[in-house]
KOLVEX-148043 format. One record per residue (C-alpha): y, x, z; residue in three letters. Coordinates in nm, 3 decimals, padded with zeros to 5 digits. Last residue first. Layout:
residues N
Y, X, Z, ALA
...
end
This chain:
residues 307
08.895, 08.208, 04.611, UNK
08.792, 08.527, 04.583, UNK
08.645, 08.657, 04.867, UNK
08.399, 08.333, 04.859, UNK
08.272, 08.465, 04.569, UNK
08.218, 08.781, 04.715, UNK
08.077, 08.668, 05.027, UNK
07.774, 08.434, 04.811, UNK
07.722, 08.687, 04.565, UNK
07.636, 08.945, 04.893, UNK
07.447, 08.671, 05.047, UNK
07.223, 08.587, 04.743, UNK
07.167, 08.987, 04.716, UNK
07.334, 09.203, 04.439, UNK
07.127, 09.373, 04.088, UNK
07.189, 09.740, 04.082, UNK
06.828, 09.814, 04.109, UNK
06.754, 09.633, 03.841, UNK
07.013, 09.764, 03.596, UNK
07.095, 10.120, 03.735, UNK
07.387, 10.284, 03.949, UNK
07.610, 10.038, 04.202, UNK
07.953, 09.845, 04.111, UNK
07.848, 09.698, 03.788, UNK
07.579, 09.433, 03.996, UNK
07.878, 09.285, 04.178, UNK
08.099, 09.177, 03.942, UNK
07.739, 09.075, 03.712, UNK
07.684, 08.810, 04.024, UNK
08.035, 08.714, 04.033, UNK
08.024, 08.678, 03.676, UNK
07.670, 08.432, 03.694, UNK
07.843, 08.250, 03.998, UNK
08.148, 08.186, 03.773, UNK
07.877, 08.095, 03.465, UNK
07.697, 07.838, 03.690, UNK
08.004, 07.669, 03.835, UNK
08.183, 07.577, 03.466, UNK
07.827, 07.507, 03.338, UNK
07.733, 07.261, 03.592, UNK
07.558, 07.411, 03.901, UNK
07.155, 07.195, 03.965, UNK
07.067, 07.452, 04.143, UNK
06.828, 07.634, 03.856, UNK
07.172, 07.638, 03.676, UNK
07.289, 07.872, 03.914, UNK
06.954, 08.076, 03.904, UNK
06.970, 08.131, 03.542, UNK
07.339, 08.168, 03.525, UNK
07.266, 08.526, 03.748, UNK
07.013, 08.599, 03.570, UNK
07.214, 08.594, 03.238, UNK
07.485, 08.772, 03.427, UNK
07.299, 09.028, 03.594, UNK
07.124, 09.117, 03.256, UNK
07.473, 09.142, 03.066, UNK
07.584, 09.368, 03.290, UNK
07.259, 09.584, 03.346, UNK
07.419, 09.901, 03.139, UNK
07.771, 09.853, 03.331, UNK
07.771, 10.165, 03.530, UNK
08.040, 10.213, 03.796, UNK
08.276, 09.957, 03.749, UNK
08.628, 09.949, 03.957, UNK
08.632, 09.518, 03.991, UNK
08.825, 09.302, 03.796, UNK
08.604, 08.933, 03.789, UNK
08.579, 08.807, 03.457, UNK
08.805, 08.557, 03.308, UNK
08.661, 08.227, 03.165, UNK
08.709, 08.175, 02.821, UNK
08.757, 07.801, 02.738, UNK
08.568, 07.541, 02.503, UNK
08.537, 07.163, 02.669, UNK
08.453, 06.959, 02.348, UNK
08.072, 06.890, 02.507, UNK
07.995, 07.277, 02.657, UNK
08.188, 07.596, 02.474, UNK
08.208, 07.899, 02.702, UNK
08.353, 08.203, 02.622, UNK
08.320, 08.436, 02.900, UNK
08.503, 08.754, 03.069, UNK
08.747, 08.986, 02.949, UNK
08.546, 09.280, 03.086, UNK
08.298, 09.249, 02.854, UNK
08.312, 08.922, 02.592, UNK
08.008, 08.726, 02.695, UNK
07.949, 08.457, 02.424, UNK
07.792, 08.128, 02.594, UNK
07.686, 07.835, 02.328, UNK
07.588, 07.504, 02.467, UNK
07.371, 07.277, 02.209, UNK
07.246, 07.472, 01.957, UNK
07.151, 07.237, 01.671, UNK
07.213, 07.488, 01.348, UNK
07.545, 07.353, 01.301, UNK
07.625, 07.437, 01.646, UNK
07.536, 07.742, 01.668, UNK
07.816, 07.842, 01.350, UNK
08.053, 07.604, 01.565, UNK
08.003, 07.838, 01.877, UNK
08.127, 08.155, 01.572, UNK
08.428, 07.969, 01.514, UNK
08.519, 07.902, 01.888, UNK
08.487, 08.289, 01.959, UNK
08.746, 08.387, 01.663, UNK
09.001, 08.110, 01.795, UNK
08.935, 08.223, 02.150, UNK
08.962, 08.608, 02.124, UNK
08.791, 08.884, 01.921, UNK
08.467, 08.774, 01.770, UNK
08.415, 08.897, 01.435, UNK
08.255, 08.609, 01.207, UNK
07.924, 08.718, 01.039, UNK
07.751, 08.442, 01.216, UNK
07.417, 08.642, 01.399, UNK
07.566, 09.019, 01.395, UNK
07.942, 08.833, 01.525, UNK
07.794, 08.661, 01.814, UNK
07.587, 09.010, 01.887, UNK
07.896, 09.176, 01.901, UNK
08.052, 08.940, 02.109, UNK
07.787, 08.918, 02.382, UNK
07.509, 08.679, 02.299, UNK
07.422, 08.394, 02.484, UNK
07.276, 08.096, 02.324, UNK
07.214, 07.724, 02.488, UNK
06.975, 07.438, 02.419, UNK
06.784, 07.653, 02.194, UNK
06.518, 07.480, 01.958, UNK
06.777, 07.480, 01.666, UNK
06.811, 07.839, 01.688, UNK
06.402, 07.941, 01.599, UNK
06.429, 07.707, 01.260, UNK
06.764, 07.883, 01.149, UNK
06.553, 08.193, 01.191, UNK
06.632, 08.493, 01.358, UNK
06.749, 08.869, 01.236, UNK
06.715, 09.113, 01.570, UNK
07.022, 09.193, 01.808, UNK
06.944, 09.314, 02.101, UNK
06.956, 09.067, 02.263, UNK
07.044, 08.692, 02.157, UNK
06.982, 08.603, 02.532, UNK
06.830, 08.262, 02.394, UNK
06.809, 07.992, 02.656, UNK
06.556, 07.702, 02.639, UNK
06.538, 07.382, 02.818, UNK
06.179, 07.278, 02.914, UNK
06.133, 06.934, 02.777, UNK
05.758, 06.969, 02.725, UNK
05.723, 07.012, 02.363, UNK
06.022, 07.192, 02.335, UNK
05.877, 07.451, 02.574, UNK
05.591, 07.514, 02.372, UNK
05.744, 07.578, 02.053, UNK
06.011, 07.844, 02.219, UNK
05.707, 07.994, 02.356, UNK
05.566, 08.039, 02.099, UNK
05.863, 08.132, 01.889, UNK
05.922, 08.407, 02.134, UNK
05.558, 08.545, 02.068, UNK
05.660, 08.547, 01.658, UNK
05.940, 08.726, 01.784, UNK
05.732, 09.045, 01.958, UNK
05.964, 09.161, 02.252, UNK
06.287, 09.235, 02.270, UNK
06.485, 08.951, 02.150, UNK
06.572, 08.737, 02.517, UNK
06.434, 08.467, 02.639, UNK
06.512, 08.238, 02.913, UNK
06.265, 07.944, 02.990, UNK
06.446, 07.626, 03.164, UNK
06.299, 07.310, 03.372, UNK
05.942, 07.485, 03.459, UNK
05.652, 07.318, 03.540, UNK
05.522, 07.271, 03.142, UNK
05.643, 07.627, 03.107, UNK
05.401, 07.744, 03.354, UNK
05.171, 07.528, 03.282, UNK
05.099, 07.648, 02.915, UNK
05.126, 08.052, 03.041, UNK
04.812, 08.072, 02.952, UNK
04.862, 07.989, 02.579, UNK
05.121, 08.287, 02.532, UNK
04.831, 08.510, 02.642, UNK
04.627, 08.403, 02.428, UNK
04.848, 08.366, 02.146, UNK
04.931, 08.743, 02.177, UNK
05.203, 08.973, 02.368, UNK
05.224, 09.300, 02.143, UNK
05.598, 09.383, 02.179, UNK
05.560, 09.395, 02.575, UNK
05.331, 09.682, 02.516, UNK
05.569, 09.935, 02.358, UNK
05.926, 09.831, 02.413, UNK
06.114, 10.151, 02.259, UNK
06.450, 10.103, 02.351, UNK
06.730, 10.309, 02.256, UNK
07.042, 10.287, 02.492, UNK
07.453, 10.385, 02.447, UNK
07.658, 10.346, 02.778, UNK
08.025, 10.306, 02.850, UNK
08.098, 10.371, 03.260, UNK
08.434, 10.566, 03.122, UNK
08.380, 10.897, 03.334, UNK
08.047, 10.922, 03.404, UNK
07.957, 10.837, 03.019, UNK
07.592, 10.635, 03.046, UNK
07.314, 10.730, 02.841, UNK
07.003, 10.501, 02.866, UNK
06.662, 10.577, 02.692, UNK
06.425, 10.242, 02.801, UNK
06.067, 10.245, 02.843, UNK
05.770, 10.009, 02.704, UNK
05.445, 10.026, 02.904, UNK
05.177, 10.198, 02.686, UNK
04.971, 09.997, 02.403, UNK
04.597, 09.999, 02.345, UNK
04.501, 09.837, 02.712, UNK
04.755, 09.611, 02.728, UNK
04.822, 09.430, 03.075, UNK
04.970, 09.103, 03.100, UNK
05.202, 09.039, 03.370, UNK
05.147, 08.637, 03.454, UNK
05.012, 08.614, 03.825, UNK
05.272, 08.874, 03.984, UNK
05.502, 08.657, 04.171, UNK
05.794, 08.847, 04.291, UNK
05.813, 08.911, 04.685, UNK
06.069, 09.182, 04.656, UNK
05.858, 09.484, 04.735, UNK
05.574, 09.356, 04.522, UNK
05.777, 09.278, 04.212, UNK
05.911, 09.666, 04.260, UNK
05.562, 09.777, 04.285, UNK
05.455, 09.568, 04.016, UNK
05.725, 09.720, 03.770, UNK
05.710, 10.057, 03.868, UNK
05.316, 10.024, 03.874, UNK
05.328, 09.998, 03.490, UNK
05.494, 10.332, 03.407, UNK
05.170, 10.498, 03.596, UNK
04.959, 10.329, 03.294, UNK
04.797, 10.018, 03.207, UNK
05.085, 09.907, 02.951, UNK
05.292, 09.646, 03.030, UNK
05.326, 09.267, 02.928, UNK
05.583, 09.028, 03.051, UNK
05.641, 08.689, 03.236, UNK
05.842, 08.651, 03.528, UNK
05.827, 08.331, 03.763, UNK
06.164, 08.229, 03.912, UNK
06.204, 08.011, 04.243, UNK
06.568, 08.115, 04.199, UNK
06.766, 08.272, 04.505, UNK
06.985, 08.492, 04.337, UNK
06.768, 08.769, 04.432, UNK
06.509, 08.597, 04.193, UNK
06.794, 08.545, 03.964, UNK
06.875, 08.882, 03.925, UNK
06.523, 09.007, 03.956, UNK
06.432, 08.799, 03.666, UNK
06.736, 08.930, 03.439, UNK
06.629, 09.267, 03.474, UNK
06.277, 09.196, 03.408, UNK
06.380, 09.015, 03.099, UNK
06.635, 09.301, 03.008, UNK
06.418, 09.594, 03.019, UNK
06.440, 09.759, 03.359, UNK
06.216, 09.953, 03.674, UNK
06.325, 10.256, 03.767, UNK
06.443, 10.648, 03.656, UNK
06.739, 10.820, 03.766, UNK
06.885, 11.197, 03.577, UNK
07.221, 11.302, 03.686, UNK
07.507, 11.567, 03.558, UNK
07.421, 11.586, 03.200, UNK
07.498, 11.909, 03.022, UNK
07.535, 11.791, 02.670, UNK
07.394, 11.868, 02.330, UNK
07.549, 11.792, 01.994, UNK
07.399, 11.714, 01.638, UNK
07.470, 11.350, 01.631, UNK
07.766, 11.275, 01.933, UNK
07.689, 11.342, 02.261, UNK
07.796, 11.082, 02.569, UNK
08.059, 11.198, 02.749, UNK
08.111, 11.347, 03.114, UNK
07.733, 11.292, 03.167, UNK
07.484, 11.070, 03.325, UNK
07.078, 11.005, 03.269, UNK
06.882, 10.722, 03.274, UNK
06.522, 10.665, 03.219, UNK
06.451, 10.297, 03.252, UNK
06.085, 10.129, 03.245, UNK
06.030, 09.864, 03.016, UNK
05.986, 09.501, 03.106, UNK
06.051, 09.241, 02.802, UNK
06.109, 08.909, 02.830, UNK
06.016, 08.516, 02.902, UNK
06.158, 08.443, 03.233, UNK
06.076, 08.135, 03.393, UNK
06.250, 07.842, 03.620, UNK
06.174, 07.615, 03.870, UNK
06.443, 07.364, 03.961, UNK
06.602, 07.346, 04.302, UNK
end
């Protein structure tokens, strides 16, 4: 098995339920309040690390009480600590989340506080890291010109590098053709090409957009339809798993994680993004994004479940 690293945000989740989510002006009872450890990079860490990646997480948090939820989880599940930076001007980033209890839809404001002010320094000590490691997946919530960094650094030693195109923030031509492989969900496909994504024909323009700028392998996750996936002339949706979802906020996480790890093992695409959808199956079933995030074993029985 490869080693692998996670380039991301961590922010701490504060999620609350309701029978709708408010519209602009309106208040609503909510029925549940649940805080914990989240922000997409630290999501998707945890869901390869479970996944049974040798995975090394690197983030920056804020030396407050909102820190320890993210090294006490990482303790708890025997995550290497070494490269968390600490900020001593900024606070740990957090994450408002508002799920409907009755459709599982969510709508989320992030505010990522000290993992938007990761330096050169710190990007410079992560050197070996990056140097061991065969992939680096980023996402867009922390400081860009950090991502670019990194993004440098790992072309420089062979070190493929995924972009989870989330959220959505502007990037450079220059910043895409360093990406072996893109993976944003269909509305941040169509935010980055200006083509709506819809179905296959739609989905196939917008991986020729990534193309054209040097991406190599472009992954659009399309919800509970499942994934477009366009590798060397092969381009195909594969269907998601139907399962009775209970939150879907940490989705996307799980399934980026989750493809992480698989291609950490050596999977081919086709494999690696079936495990990654079992993976996110599983993880929409149970409250919260890291928290929610399934076992190797529990992937392992579901998938087998299935065939």
């Amino acid at each position: 098995m490869s080693k692998v690293a996670v380039f991301g945000s961590f922010v701490v989740d504060l999620m609350a339920r309701s029978p709708h989510l408010p519209v602009p002006g309106e208040t609503v009872k909510g029925s549940m309040f649940k805080m914990g450890p989240g922000g997409k990079g630290f999501n998707q860490c945890v869901a390869a690390h479970k996944a049974g990646a040798e995975v090394v997480m690197i983030t920056k948090v804020g030396r407050d009480s909102f820190a320890n939820v993210a090294l006490d989880t990482m303790t708890d599940l025997g995550m290497d600590k070494e490269h968390i930076f600490v900020s001593d001007d900024r606070e740990t980033g957090i994450a408002l989340i508002l799920v409907d209890e009755n459709t599982s839809q969510n709508e989320i404001i992030i505010v990522p506080g000290a993992c938007n002010t990761i330096t050169d320094e710190e990007i410079k000590s992560i050197e070996n890291v990056i140097k061991e490691s065969e992939y680096v997946l980023l996402q867009l919530e922390v400081n860009q010109d950090a991502n670019e960094m990194v993004v440098d650094m790992a072309n420089r030693y062979g070190c493929k590098v995924i972009v989870n195109t989330a959220p959505y923030s502007p990037v450079t031509d220059d910043f895409l053709s360093k990406a072996y492989m893109v993976t944003p969900n269909e509305v941040e496909a169509e935010e980055l090409t200006g083509i709506p994504v819809s179905d296959l024909q739609s989905a196939k323009k917008a991986a020729a957009y990534f193309y054209d700028k040097g991406v190599q392998k472009v992954l659009i996750t399309l919800g509970s339809r499942g994934v477009f996936v366009s590798s060397d002339g092969r381009e195909e949706i594969v269907p998601a798993f139907k399962v009775d979802a209970v939150d879907t906020t940490g989705a996307g996480d799980a399934f980026n994680g989750g493809l992480l790890a698989a291609l950490a093992e050596g999977k081919d695409i086709w494999e690696a993004v079936r495990f990654a959808n079992g993976l996110a199956a599983l993880s929409v079933q149970k409250l919260g994004t890291t928290p929610s995030m399934p076992s190797r074993e529990e992937i392992d029985a579901f998938l087998q479940s299935t065939q």
